[in-house]
C-alpha positions as CSV (number, residue, x, y, z in Angstrom):
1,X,68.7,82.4,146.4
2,X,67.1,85.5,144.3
3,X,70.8,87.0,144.7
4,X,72.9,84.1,143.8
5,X,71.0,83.8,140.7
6,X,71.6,87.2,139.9
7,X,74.9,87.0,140.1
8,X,75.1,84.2,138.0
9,X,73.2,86.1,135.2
10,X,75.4,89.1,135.8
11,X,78.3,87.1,134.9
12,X,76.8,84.9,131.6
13,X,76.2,88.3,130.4
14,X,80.0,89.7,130.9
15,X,80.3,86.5,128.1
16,X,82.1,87.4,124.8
17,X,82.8,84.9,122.1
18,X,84.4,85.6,118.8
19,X,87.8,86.2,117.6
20,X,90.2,88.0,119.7
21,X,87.9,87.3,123.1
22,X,88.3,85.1,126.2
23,X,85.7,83.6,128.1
24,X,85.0,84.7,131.7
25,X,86.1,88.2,131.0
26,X,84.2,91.7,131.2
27,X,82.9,93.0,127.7
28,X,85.2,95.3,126.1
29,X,83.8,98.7,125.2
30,X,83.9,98.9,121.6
31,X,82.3,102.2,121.5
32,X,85.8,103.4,119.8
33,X,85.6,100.9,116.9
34,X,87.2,97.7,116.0
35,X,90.9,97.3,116.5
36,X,93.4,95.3,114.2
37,X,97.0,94.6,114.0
38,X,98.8,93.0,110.7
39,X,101.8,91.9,109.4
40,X,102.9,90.9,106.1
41,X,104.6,87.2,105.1
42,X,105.0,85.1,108.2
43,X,106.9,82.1,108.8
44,X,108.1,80.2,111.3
45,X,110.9,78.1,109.8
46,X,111.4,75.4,106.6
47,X,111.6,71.8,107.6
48,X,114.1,70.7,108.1
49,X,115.7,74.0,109.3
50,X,113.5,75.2,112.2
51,X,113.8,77.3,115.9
52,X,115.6,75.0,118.4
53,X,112.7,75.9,120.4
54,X,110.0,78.2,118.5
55,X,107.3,78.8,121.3
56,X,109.5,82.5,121.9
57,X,110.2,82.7,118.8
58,X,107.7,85.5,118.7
59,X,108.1,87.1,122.0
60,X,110.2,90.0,121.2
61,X,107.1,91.2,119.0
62,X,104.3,89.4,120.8
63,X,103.5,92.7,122.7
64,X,102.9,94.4,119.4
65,X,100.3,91.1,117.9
66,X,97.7,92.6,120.2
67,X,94.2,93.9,119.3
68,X,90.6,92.3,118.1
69,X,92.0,90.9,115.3
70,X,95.7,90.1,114.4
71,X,96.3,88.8,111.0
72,X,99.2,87.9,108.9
73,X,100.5,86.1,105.6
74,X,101.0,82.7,106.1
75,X,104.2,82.5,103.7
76,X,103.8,78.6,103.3
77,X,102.2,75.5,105.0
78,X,101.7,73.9,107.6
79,X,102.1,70.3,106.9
80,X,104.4,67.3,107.3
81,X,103.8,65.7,103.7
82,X,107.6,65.4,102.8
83,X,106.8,65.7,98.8
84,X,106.4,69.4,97.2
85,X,104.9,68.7,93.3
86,X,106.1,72.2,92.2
87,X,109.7,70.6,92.9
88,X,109.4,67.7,91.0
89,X,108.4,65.6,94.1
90,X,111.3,66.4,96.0
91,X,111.8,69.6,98.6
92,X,114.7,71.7,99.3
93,X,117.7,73.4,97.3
94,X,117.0,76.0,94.7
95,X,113.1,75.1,95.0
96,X,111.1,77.6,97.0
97,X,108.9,75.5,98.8
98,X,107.8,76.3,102.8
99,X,106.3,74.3,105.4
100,X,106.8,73.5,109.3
101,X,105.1,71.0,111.5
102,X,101.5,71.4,111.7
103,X,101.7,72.1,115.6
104,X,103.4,75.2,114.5
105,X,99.8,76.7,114.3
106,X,99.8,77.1,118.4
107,X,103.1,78.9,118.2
108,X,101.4,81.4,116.2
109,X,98.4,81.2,118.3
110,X,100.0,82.1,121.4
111,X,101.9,85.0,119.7
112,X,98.1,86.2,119.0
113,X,97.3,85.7,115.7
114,X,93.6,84.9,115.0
115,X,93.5,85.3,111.2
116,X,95.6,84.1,108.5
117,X,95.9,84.4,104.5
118,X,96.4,81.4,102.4
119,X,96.2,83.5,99.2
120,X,99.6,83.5,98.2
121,X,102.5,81.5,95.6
122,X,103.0,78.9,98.6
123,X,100.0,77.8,100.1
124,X,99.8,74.5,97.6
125,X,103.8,74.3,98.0
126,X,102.8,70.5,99.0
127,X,99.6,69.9,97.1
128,X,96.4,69.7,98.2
129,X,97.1,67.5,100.9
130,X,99.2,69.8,102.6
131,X,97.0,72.7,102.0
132,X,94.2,70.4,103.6
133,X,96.5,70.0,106.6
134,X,97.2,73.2,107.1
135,X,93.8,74.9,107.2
136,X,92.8,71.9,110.3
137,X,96.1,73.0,111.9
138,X,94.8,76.6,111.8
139,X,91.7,75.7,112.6
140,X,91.9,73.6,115.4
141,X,94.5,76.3,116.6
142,X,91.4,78.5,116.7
143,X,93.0,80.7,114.3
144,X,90.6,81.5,111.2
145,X,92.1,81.1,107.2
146,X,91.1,82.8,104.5
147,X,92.1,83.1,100.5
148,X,90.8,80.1,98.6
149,X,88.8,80.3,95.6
150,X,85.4,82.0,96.2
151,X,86.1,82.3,100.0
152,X,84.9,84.8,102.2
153,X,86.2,84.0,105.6
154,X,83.7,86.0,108.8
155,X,84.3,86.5,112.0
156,X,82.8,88.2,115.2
157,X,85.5,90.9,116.4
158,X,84.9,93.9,118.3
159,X,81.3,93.7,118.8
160,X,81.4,93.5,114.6
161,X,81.2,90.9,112.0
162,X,84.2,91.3,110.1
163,X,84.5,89.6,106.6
164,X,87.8,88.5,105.3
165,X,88.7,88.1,101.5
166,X,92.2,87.2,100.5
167,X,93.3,87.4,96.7
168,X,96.5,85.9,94.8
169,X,97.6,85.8,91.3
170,X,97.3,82.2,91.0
171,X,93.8,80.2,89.8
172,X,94.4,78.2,93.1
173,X,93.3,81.3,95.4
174,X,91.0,83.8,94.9
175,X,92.7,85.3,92.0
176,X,93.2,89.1,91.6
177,X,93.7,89.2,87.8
178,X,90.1,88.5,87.3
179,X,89.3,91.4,88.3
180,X,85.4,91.5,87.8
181,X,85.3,88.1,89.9
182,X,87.3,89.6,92.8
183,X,84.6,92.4,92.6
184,X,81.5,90.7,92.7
185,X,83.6,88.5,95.3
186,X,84.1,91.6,97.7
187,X,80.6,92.8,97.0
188,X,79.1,89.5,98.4
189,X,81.8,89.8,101.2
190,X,80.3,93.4,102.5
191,X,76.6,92.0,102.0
192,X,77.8,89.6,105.0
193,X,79.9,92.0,107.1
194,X,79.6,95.4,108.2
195,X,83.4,95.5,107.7
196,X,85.5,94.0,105.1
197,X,88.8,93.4,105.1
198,X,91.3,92.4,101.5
199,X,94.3,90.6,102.0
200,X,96.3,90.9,98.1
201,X,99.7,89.1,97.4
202,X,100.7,91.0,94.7
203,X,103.5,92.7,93.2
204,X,106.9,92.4,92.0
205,X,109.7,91.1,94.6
206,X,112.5,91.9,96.4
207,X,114.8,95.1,96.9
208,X,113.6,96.5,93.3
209,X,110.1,96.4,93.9
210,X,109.7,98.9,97.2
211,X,107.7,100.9,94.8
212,X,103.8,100.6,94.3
213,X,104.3,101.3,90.0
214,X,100.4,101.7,89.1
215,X,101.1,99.2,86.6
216,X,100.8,95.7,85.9
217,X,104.0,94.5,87.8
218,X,105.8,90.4,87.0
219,X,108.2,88.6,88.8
220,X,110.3,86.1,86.7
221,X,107.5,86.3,84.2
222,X,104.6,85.5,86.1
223,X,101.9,88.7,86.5
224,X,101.7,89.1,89.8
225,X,98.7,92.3,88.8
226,X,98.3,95.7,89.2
227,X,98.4,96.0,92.9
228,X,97.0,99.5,93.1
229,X,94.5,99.2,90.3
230,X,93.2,96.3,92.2
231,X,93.3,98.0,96.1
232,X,91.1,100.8,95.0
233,X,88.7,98.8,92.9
234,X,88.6,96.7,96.1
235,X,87.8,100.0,98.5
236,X,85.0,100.9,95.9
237,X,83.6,97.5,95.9
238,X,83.4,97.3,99.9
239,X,86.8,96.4,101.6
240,X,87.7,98.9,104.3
241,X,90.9,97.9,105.0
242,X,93.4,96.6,101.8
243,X,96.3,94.7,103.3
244,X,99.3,93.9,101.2
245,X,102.5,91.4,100.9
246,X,104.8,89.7,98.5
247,X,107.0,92.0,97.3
248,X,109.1,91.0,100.8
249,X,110.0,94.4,101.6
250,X,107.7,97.4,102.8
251,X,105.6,99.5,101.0
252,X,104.0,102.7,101.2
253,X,100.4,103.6,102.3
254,X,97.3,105.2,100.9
255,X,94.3,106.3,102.5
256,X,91.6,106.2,99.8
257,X,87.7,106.8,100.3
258,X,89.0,107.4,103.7
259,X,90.2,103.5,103.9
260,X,93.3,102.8,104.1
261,X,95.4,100.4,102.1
262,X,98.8,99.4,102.9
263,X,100.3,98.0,99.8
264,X,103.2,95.7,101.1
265,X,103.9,94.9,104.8
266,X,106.6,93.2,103.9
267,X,108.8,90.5,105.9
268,X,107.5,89.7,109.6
269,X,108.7,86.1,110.4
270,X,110.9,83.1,108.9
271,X,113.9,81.7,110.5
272,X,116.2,81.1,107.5
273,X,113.0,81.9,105.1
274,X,113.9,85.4,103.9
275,X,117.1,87.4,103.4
276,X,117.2,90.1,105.8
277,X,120.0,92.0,104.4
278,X,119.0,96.2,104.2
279,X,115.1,97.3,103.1
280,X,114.4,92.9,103.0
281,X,114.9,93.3,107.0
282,X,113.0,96.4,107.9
283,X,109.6,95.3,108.3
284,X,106.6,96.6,110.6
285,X,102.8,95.7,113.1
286,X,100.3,97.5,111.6
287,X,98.0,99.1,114.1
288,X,94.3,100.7,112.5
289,X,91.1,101.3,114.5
290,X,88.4,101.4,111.8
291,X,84.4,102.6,112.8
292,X,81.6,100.7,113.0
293,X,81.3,101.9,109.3
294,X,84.9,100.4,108.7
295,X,86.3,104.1,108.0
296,X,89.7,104.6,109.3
297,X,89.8,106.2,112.7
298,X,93.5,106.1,114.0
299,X,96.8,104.4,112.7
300,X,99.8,103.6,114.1
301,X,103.2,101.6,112.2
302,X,105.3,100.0,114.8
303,X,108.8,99.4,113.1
304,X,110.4,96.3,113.5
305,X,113.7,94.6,112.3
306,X,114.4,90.7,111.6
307,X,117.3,89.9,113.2
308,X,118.9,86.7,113.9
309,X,118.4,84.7,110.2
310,X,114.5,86.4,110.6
311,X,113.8,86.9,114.1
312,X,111.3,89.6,114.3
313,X,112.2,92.4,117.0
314,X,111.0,96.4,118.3
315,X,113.5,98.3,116.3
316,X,113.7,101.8,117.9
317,X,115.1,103.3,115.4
318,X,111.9,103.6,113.6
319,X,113.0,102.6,110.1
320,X,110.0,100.9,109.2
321,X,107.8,103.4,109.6
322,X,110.7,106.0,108.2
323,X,110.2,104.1,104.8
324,X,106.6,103.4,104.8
325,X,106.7,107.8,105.3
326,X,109.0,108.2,102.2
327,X,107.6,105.7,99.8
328,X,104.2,106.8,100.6
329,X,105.2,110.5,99.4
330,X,106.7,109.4,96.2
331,X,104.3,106.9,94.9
332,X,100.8,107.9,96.5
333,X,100.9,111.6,95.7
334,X,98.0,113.9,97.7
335,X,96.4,110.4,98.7
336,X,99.7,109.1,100.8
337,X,98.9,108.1,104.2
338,X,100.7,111.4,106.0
339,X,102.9,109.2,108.8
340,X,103.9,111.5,112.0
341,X,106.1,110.6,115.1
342,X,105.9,107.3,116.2
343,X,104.4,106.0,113.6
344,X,101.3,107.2,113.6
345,X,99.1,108.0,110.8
346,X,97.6,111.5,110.8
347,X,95.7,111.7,107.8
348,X,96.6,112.1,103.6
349,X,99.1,113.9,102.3
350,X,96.6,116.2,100.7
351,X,94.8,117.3,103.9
C-alpha cells in the first residue's frame, strides 16, 4: 500500500498547469529560461471567403508554433454578427473589416497558439458584440487575449509568470499615444510578472513602411505613433520582450537594455486577407529564450513565405530573416539585432 501511494504522489507532482503545459506529463526543466515563439497579424480567412477545410490550414508552419508561449496578432474577430458599424452596417467590398466563425479559435489552438493580441485597427471591426464573442471564443479555446484598455493579461509559462500588455493607436485598446498611461500601464504589468511582454500595432503600412523611421509615422491620416520612441520607453518601463505588427511587412530588430524588440513581424496568416505579392509575402516565427530576469538569452528568425492567397509555409530560402538582417543594419545602427546563419540572433550590431 505504502508503495502505491507513493507512486501516486510521484506522479501529482510530475503535474504542470499553465499555458503551454499538458497534464500528465513530466516537468520541463526550465533551468534555461522561458521559451516563446511569435508571429505578427494572423488570420484565418474573412467570412464569407474561408479555407474549404481550415483545421491544416496551419500545418505547414505548425512545427515552427512550438515553445511555452506562442503568440500572435489576431488581425480581426472572431464572431458571426453579420453587421460591421465602421461600414455603415454592412460588411465586405472596399470596407476592411475581418472576422471568421468563432470555432475558428480551436484551429488556432491546435496550430499552438496560447496567446493572442486584440490591440489592433480590427478587433471592434463588428462592435462590441463581436469583440465580446471573440474573447469567449479565445477563451474557451484556452487560448489567453490581451490588449483592451487598462489590460494586463498573466499567465504561468515556463515555471514563470509572464505578464502580457498589448497597445494600439486607437482609444478602444490600450492606446500607445498616451504615452505616460502606457507607462504607468507596463509598470503595473512588471509589478505582477517577473517577465513582461508588449505587443504594439503601430506604424505605417504596406510595402513603404519596411522602415522603423524614429518618428511619428500615419497611415491615411490616422497616427499610428512613434513605434520606436514607444518600444524603448516600454523596455525602460519593464517589458522584456517588444513585439511588433501592422505595418504588414517585416521589420528589423533591436536589442536594447539587452531586450529585444522586434518592430514588425509582419504577415503570418489570412487566406484572401493580405496581399502577398514581394516584401507583403515574406514573413517569419520568432523564436527568443529570455532568463528568469526576462533578458534575452538566444534568438532564432525562422523565415516563412505565404503562399497560396496567404498560406503560411518554411521558406528555405531564408528571406525573412535576410530582410529582418538588412533593415535591422540600416535603421537600428550599433543597437541592430546582429542576425547570423539560420536565423539566429547573435548579439547587437555594436558588440
Amino acid at each position: 500500500m505504502r508503495r502505491i501511494i507513493a507512486t501516486i504522489l510521484a506522479s501529482l507532482a510530475c503535474l504542470t498547469f499553465g499555458v503551454g503545459a499538458a497534464a500528465a506529463t513530466p516537468k520541463p526543466d526550465h533551468t534555461h529560461g522561458v521559451t516563446f515563439a511569435a508571429v505578427g497579424d494572423t488570420m484565418l480567412g474573412n467570412s464569407p471567403e474561408l479555407p474549404e477545410d481550415p483545421g491544416p490550414y496551419l500545418d505547414r508552419v505548425k512545427g515552427q508554433l512550438r515553445g511555452d508561449v506562442v503568440f500572435g496578432n489576431l488581425e480581426g474577430t472572431l464572431t458571426d454578427v453579420a453587421a460591421s458599424p465602421k461600414c455603415g452596417g454592412a460588411s465586405g467590398g472596399s470596407c476592411y473589416a475581418f472576422r471568421t466563425p468563432p470555432d475558428y479559435a480551436r484551429h488556432l489552438a491546435a496550430a499552438g497558439f496560447t496567446v493572442m493580441n486584440d490591440a489592433n485597427n480590427h478587433s471592434y471591426d463588428f462592435g462590441q458584440a463581436g469583440l465580446e464573442q471573440t474573447i469567449a471564443a479565445l477563451r474557451k479555446a484556452g487560448i489567453a487575449q490581451t490588449g483592451l484598455p487598462g489590460e494586463i493579461t498573466v499567465v504561468k509559462a515556463g515555471g514563470e509568470r509572464v505578464a502580457f500588455v498589448g497597445f494600439a493607436p486607437y482609444s478602444l485598446t490600450a492606446s500607445l499615444l498616451d504615452l505616460p498611461a502606457a507607462r504607468k500601464l507596463i509598470r503595473r504589468a512588471a509589478r505582477r510578472a517577473k517577465i513582461v511582454v508588449v505587443a504594439i500595432h503601430a506604424g505605417a503600412e504596406g510595402t513603404g513602411a519596411q522602415h522603423v523611421t524614429g518618428a511619428e509615422e500615419h497611415y491615411l491620416g490616422e497616427d499610428r505613433g512613434n513605434p520606436r520612441k514607444f518600444a524603448r520607453m516600454a523596455v525602460r518601463s519593464g517589458a522584456d520582450l517588444v513585439l511588433g505588427s501592422g505595418p504588414h511587412v517585416l521589420r528589423g530588430m533591436e536589442i536594447y537594455r539587452d531586450r529585444l524588440i522586434a518592430y514588425s513581424l509582419g504577415n503570418f496568416s489570412g487566406f484572401h486577407n493580405f496581399a502577398t505579392a514581394g516584401a507583403l509575402g515574406a514573413s517569419a516565427v520568432l523564436h527568443v529564450t529570455l532568463g528568469r530576469g526576462g533578458a534575452l538569452r538566444s534568438g532564432r528568425v525562422a523565415s516563412v513565405r505565404l503562399v497560396e492567397a496567404g498560406r503560411p509555409v518554411p521558406d528555405p530560402s531564408g528571406e525573412g530573416a535576410r530582410l529582418i538582417r538588412r533593415l535591422s543594419r540600416e535603421d537600428l545602427g550599433r543597437g541592430a539585432a546582429r542576425i547570423g546563419g539560420k536565423g539566429r540572433i547573435l548579439g547587437r550590431v555594436g558588440e
